[in-house]
N, CA, C and O atoms as a MOPAC input file, in Angstrom:
PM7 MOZYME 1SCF
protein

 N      8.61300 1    17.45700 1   -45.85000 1
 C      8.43000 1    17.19700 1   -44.44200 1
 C      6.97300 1    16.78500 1   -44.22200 1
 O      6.00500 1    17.49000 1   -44.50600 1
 N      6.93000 1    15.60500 1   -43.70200 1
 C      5.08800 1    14.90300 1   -43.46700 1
 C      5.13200 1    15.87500 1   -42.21800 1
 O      6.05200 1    16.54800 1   -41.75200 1
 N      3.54200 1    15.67500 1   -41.76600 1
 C      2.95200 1    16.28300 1   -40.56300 1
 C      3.37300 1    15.72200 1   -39.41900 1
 O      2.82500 1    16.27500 1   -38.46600 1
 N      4.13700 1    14.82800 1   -39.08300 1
 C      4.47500 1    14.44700 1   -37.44200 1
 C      5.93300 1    15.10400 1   -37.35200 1
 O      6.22100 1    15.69400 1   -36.31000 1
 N      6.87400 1    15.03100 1   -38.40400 1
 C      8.40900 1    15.99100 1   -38.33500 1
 C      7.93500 1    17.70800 1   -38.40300 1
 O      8.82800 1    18.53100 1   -38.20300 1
 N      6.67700 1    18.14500 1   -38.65700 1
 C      6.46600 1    19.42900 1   -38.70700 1
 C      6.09400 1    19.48800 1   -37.28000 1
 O      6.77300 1    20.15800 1   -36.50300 1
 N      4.94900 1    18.76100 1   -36.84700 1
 C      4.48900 1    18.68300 1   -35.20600 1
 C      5.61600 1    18.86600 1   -34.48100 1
 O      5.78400 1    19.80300 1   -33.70200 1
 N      6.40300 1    17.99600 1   -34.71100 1
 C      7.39600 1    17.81200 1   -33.69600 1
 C      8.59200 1    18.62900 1   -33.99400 1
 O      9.49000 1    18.37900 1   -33.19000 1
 N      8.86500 1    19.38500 1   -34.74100 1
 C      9.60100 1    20.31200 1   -34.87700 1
 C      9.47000 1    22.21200 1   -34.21500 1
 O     10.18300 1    23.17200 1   -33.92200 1
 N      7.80100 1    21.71600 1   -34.29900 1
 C      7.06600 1    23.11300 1   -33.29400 1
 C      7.17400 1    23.07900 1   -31.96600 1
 O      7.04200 1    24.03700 1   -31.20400 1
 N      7.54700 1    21.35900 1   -31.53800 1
 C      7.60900 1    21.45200 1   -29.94500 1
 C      8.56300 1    22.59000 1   -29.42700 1
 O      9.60500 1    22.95900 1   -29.96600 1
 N      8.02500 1    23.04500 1   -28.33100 1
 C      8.77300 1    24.35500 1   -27.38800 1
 C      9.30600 1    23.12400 1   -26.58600 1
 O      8.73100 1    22.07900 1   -26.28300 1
 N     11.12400 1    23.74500 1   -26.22300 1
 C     12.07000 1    23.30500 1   -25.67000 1
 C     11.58200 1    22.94600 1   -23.75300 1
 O     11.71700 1    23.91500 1   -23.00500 1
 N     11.47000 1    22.65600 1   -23.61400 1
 C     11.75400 1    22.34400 1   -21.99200 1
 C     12.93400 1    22.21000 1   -21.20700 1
 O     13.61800 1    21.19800 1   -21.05500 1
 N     13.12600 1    23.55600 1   -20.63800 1
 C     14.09600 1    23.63200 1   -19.75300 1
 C     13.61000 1    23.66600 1   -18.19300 1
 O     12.52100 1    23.96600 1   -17.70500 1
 N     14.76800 1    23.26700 1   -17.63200 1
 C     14.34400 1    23.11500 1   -16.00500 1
 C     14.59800 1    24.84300 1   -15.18800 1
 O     15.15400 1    25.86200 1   -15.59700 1
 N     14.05100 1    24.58100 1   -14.19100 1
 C     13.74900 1    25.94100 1   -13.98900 1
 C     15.13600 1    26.83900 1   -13.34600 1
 O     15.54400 1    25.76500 1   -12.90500 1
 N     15.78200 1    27.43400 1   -13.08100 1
 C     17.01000 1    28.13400 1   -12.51300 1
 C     17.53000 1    27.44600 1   -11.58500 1
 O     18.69700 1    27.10000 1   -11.76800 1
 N     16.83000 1    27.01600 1   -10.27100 1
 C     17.20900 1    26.30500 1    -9.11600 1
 C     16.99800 1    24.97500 1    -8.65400 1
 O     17.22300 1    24.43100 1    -7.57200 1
 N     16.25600 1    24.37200 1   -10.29500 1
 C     16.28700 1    22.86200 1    -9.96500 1
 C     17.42000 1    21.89800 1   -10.06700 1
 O     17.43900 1    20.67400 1    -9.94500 1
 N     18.27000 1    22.68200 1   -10.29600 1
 C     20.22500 1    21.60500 1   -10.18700 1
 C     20.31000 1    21.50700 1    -9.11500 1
 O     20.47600 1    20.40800 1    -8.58600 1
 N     20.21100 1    22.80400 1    -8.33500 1
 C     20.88600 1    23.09900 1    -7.50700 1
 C     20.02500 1    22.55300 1    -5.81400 1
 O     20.57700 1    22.30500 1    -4.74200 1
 N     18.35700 1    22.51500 1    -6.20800 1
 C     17.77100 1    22.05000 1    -5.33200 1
 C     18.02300 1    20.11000 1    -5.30400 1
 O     17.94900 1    19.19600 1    -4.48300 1
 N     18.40900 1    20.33900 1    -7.05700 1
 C     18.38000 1    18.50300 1    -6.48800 1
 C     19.70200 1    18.11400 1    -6.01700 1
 O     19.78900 1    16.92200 1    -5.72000 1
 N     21.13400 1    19.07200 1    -5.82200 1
 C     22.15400 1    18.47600 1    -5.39700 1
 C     22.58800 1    18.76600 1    -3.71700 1
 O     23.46600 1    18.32200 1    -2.97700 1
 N     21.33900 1    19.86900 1    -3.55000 1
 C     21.48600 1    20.32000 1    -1.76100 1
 C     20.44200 1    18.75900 1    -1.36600 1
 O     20.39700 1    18.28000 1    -0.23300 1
 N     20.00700 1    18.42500 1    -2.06200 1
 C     18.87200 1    17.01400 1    -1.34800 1
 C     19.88600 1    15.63500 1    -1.64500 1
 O     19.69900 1    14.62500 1    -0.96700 1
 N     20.90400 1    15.66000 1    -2.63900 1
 C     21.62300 1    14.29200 1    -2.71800 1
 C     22.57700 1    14.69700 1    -1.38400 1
 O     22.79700 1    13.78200 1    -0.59000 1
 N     23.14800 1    16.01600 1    -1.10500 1
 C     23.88900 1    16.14600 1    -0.20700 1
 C     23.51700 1    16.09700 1     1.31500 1
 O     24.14700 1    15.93800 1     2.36100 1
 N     22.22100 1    16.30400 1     0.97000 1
 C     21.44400 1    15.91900 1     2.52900 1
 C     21.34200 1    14.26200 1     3.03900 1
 O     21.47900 1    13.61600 1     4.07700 1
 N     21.02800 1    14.04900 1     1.68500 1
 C     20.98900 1    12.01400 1     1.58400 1
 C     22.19700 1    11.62300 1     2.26100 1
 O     22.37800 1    10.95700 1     3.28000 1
 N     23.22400 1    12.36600 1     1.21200 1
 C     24.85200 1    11.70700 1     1.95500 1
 C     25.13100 1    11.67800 1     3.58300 1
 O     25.85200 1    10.84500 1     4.13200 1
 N     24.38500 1    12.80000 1     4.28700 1
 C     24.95100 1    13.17000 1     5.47900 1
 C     24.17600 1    11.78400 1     6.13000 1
 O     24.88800 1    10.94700 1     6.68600 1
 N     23.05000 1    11.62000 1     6.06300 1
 C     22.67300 1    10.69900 1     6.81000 1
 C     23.25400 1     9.64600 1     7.12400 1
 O     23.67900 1     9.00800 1     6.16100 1
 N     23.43400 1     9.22000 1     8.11500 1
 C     23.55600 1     8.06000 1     9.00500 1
 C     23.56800 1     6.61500 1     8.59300 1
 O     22.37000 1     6.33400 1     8.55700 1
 N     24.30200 1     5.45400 1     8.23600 1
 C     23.35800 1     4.63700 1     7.95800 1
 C     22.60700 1     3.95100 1     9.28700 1
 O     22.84200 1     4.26700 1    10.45300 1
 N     21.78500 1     3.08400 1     8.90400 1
 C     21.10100 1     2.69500 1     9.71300 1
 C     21.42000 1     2.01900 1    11.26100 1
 O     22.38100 1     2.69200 1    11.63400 1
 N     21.25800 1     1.50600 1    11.83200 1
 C     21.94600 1     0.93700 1    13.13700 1
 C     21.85400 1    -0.47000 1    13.00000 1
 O     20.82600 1    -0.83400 1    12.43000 1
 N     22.55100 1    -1.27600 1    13.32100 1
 C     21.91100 1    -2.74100 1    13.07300 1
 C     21.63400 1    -3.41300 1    13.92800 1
 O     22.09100 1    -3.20100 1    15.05100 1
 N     20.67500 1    -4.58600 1    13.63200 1
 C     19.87600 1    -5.28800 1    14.82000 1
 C     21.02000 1    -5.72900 1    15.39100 1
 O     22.01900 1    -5.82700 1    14.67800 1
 N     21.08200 1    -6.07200 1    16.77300 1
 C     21.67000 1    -6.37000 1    17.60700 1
 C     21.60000 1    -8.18700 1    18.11600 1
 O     21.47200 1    -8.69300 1    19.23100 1
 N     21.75600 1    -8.83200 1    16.68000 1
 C     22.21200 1   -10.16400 1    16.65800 1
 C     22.49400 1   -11.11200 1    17.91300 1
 O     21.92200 1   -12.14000 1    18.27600 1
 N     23.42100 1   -10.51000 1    18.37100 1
 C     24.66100 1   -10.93600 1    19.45100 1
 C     23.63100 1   -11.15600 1    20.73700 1
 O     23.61800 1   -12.20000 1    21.39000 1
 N     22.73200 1    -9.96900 1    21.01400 1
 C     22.11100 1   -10.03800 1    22.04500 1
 C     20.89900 1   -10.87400 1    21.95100 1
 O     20.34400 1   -11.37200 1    22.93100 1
 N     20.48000 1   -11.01900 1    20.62300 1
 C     18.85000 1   -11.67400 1    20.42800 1
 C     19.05400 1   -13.01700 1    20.06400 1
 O     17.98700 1   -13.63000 1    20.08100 1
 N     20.17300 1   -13.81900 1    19.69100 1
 C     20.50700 1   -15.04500 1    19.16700 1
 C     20.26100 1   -16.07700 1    20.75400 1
 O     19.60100 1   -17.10400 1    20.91200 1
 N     20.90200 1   -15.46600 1    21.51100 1
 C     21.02600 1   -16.10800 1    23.08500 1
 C     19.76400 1   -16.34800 1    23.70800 1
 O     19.64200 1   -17.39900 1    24.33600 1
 N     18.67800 1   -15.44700 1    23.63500 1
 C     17.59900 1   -15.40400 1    23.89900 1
 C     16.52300 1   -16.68200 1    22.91600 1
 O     15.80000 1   -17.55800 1    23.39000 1
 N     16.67500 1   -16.48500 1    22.05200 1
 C     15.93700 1   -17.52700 1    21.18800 1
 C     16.38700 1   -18.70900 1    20.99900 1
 O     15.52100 1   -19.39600 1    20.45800 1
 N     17.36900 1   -19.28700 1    21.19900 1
 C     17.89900 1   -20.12600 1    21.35100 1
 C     17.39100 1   -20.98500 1    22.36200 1
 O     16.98500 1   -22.14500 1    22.27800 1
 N     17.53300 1   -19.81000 1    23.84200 1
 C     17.50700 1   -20.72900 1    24.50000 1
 C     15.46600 1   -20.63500 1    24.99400 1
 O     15.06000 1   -21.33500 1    25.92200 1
 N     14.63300 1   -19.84200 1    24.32600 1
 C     13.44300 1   -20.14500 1    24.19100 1
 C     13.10700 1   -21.46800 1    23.49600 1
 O     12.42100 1   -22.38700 1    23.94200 1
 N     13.69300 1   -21.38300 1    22.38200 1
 C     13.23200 1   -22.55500 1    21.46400 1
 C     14.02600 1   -24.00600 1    22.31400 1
 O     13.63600 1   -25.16400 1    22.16400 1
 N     15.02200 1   -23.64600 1    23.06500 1
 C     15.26800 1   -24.79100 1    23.88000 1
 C     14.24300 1   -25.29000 1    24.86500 1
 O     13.95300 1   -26.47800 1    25.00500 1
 N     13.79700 1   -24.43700 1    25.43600 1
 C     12.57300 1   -24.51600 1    26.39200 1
 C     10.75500 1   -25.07700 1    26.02900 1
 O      9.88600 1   -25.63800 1    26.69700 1
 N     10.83900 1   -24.61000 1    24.77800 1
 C      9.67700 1   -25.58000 1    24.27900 1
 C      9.89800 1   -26.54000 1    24.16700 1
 O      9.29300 1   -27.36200 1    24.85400 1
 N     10.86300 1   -26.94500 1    23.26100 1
 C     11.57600 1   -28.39900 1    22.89500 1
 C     11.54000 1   -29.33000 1    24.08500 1
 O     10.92900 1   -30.39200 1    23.97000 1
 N     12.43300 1   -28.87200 1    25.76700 1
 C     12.22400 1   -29.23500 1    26.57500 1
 C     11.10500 1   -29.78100 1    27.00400 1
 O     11.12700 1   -30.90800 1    27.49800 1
 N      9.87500 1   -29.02000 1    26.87600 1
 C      8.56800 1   -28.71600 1    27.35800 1
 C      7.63400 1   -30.38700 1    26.88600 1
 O      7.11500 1   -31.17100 1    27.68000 1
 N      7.69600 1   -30.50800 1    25.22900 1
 C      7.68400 1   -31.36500 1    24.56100 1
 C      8.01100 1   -32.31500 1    24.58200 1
 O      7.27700 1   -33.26000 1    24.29000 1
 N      9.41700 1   -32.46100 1    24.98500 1
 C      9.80900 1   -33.67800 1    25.18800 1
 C      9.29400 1   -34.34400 1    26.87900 1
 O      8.97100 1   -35.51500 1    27.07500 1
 N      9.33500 1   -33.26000 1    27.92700 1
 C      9.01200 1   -33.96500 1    28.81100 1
 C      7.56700 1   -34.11600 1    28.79300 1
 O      7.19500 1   -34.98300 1    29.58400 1
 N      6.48200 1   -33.45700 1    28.03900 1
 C      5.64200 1   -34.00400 1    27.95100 1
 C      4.97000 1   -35.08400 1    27.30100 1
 O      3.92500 1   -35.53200 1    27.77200 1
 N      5.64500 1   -35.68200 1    25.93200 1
 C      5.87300 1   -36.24400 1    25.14700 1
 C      6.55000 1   -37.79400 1    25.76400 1
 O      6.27500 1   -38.86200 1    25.21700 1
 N      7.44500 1   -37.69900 1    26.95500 1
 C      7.89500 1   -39.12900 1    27.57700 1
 C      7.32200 1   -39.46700 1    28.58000 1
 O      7.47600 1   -40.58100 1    29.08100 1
 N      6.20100 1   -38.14000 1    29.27200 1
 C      6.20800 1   -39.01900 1    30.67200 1
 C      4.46900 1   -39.29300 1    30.47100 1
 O      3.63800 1   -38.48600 1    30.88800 1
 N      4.18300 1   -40.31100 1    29.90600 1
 C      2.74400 1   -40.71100 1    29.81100 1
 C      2.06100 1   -40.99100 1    31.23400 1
 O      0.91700 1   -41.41000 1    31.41100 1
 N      3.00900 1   -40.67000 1    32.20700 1
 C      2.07600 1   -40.75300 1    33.69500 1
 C      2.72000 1   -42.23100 1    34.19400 1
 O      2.37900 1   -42.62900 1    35.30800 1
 N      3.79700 1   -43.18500 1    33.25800 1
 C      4.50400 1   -44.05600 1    33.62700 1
 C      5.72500 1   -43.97100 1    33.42900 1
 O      6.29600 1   -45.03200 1    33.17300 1
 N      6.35900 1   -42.99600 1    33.46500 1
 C      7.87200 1   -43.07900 1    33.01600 1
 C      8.47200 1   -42.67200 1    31.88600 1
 O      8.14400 1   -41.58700 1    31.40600 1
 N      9.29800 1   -43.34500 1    31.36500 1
 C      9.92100 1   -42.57800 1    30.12200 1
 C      9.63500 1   -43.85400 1    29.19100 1
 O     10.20900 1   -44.93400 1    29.05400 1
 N      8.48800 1   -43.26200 1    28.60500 1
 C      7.73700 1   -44.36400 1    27.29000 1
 C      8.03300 1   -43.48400 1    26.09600 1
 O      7.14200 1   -42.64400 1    25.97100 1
 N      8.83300 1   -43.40100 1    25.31600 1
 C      9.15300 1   -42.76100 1    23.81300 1
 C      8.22600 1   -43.40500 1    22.76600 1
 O      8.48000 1   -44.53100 1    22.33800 1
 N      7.15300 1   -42.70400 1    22.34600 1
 C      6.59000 1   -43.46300 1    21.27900 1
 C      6.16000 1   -42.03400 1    20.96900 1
 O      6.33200 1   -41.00600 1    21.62400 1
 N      5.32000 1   -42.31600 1    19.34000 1
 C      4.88000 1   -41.34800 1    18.86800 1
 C      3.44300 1   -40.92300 1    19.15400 1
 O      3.06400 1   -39.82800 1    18.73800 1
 N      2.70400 1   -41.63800 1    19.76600 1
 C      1.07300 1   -41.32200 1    20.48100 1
 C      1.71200 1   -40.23400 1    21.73500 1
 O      1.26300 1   -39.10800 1    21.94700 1
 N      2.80800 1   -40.84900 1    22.45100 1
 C      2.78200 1   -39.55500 1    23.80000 1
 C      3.30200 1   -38.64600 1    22.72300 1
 O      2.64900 1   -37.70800 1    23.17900 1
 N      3.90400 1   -38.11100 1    21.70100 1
 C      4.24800 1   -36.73500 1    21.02900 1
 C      2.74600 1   -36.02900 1    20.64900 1
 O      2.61100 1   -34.80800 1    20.71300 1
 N      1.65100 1   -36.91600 1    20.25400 1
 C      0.85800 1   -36.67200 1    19.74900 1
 C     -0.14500 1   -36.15100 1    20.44300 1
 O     -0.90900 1   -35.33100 1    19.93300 1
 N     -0.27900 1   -36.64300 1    21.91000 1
 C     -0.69400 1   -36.68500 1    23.19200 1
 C     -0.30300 1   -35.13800 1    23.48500 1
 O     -1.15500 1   -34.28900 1    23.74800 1
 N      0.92900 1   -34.90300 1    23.41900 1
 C      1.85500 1   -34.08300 1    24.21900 1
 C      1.25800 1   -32.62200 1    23.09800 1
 O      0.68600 1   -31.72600 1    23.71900 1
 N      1.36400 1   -32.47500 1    21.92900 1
 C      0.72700 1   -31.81300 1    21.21500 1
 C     -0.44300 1   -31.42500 1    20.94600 1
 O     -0.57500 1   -30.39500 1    20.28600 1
 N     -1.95600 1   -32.39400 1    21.53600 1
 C     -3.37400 1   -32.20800 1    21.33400 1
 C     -3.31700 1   -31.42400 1    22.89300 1
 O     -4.34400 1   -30.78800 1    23.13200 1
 N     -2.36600 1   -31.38800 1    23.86700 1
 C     -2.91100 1   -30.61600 1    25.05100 1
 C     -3.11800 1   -29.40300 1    24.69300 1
 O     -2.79800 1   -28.74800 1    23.70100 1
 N     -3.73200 1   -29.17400 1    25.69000 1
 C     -3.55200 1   -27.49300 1    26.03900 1
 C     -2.62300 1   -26.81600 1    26.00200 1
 O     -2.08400 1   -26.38300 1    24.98400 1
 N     -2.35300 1   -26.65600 1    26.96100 1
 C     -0.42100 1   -26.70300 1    26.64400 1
 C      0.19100 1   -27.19700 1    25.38800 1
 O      0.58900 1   -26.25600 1    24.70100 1
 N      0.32600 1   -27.95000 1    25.04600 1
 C      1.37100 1   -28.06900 1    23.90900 1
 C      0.99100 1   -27.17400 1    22.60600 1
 O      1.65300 1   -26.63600 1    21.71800 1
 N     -0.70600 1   -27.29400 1    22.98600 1
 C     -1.26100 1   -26.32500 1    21.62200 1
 C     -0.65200 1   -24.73000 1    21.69100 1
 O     -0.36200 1   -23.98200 1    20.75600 1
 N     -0.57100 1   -24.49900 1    23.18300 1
 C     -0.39600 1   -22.68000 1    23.11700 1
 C      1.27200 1   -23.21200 1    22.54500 1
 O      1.71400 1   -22.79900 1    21.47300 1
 N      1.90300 1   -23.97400 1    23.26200 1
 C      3.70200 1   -23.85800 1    22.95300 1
 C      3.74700 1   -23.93500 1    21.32300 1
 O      4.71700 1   -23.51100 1    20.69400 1
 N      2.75700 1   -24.44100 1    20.78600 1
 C      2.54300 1   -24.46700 1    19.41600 1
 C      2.51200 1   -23.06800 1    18.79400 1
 O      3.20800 1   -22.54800 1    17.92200 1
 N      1.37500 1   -22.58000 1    19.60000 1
 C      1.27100 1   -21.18600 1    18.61000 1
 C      2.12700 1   -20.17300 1    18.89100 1
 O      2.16400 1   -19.11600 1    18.26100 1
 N      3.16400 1   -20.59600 1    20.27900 1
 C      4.46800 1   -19.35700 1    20.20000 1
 C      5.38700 1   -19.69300 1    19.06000 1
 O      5.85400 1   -19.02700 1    18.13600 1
 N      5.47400 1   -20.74800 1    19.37200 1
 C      6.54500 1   -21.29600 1    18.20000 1
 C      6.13900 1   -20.67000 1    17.02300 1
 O      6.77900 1   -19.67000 1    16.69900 1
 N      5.03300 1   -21.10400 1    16.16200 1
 C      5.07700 1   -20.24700 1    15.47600 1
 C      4.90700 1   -18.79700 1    15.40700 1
 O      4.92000 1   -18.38900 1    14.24500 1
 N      4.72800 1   -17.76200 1    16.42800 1
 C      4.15900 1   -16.52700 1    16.41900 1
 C      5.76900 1   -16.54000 1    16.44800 1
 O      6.12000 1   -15.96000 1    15.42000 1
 N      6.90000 1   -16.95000 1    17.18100 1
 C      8.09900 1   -16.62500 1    17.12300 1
 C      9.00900 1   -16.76800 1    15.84500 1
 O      9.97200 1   -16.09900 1    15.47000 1
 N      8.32300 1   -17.97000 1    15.25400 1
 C      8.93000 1   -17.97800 1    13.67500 1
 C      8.60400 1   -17.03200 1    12.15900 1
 O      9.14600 1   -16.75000 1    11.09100 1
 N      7.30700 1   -16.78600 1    12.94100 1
 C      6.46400 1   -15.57700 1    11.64700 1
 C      6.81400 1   -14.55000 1    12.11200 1
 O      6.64900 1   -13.58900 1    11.36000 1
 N      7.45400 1   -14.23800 1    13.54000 1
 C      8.26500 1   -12.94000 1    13.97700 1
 C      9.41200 1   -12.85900 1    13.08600 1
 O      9.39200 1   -11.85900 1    12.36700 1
 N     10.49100 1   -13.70200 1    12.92300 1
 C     11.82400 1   -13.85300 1    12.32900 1
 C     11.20100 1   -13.65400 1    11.06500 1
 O     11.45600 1   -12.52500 1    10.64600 1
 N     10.48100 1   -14.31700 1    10.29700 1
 C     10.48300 1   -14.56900 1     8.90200 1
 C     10.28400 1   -12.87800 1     8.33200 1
 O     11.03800 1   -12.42900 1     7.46800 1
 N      9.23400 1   -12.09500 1     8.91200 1
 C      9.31700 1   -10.89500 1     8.79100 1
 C     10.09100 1   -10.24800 1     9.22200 1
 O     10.09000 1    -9.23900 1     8.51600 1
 N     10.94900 1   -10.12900 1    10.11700 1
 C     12.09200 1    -9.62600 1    10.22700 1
 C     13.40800 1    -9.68800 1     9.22800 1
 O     14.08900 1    -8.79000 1     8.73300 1
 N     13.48100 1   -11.21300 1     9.13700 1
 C     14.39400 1   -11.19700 1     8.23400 1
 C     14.01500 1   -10.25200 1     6.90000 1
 O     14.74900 1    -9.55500 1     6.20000 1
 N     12.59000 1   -10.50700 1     6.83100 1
 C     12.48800 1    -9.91100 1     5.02000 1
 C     12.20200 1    -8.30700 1     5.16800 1
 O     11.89300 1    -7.56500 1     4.23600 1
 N     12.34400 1    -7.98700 1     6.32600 1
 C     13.06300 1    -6.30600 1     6.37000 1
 C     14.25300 1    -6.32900 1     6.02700 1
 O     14.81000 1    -5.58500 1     5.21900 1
 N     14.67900 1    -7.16300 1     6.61100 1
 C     16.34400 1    -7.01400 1     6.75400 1
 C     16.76900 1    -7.35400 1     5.37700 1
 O     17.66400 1    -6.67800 1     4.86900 1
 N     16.29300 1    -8.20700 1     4.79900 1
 C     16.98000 1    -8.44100 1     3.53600 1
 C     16.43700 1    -7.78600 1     2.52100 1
 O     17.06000 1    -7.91900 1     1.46800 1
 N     15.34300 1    -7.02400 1     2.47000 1
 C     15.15600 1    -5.98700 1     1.72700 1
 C     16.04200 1    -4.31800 1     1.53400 1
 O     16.04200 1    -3.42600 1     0.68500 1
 N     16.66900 1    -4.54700 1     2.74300 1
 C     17.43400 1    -3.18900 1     3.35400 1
 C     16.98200 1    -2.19500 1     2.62900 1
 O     17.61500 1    -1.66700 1     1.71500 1
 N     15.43000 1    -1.76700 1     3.14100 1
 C     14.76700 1    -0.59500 1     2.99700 1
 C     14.04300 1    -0.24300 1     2.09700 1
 O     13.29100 1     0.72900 1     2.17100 1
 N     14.16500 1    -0.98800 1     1.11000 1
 C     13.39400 1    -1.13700 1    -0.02100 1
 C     11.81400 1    -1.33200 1     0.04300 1
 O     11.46500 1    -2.28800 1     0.73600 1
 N     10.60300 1    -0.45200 1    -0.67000 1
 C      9.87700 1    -0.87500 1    -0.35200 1
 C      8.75400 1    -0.47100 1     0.79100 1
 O      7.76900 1    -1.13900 1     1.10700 1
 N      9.16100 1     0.77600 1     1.31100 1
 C      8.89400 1     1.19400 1     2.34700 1
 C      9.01700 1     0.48400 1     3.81000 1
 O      8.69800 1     0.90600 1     4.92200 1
 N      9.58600 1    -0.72500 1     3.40400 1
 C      9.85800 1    -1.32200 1     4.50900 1
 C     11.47900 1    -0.51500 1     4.79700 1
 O     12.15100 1    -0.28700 1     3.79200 1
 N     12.13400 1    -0.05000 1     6.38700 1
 C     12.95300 1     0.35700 1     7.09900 1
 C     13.11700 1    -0.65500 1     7.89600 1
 O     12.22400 1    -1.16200 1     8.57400 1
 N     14.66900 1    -1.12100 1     7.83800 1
 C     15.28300 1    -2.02100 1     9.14200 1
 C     15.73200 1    -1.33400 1     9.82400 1
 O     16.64700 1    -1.94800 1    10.37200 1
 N     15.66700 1    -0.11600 1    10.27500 1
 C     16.19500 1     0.76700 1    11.40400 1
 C     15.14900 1     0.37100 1    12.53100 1
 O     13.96400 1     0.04700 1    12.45000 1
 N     16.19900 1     0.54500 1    13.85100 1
 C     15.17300 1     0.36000 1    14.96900 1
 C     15.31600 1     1.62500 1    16.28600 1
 O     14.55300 1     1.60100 1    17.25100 1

């Protein structure tokens, strides 16, 4: 017998202690009881964004056609319609509303993983 099968033959056994079965199957049984989570409420938030993102779009377009003569469609009034003031903030909802979803979704599709929770 070399010296690492003698070492390792002296190892003392490790057993778990009297009530660690039993503490870890009152905690899987606590896991079970829980709830699952509630889910976002789709139905109600789809209608809403929809018809936001309709309303910029709107916003855009009528600012975008009416160059102060009518309905001129070119790509300078989009461009026009976008360097305003206005179009710049409708800009940054749009996106503050899309970097809202994108993190949302990647709660949601993580489902909890991560310390991220899709419960609300």
């Amino acid at each position: 017998m070399d010296d690492l099968d003698r070492i390792l033959a002296n190892e003392p056994v490790i057993r778990p202690t009297d009530g660690f079965a039993a503490g870890v199957m009152e905690t899987v049984r606590l896991e079970a009881e829980v709830p699952p989570p509630i889910e976002f409420p789709w139905a109600r938030f789809l209608p809403g964004f929809f018809t936001c993102l309709g309303l910029i779009s709107a916003t855009f377009i009528i600012l975008g056609w009416t160059g102060g003569a009518g309905m001129n469609v070119d790509s300078q009034g989009w461009i026009d319609a976008i360097t305003t003031p206005l179009g710049q903030a409708l800009g940054l909802t749009a996106a503050a509303i899309l970097g809202s979803l994108v993190v949302g979704a990647m709660a949601f599709r993580s489902g909890g993983r991560g310390g991220v929770s899709p419960t609300i």
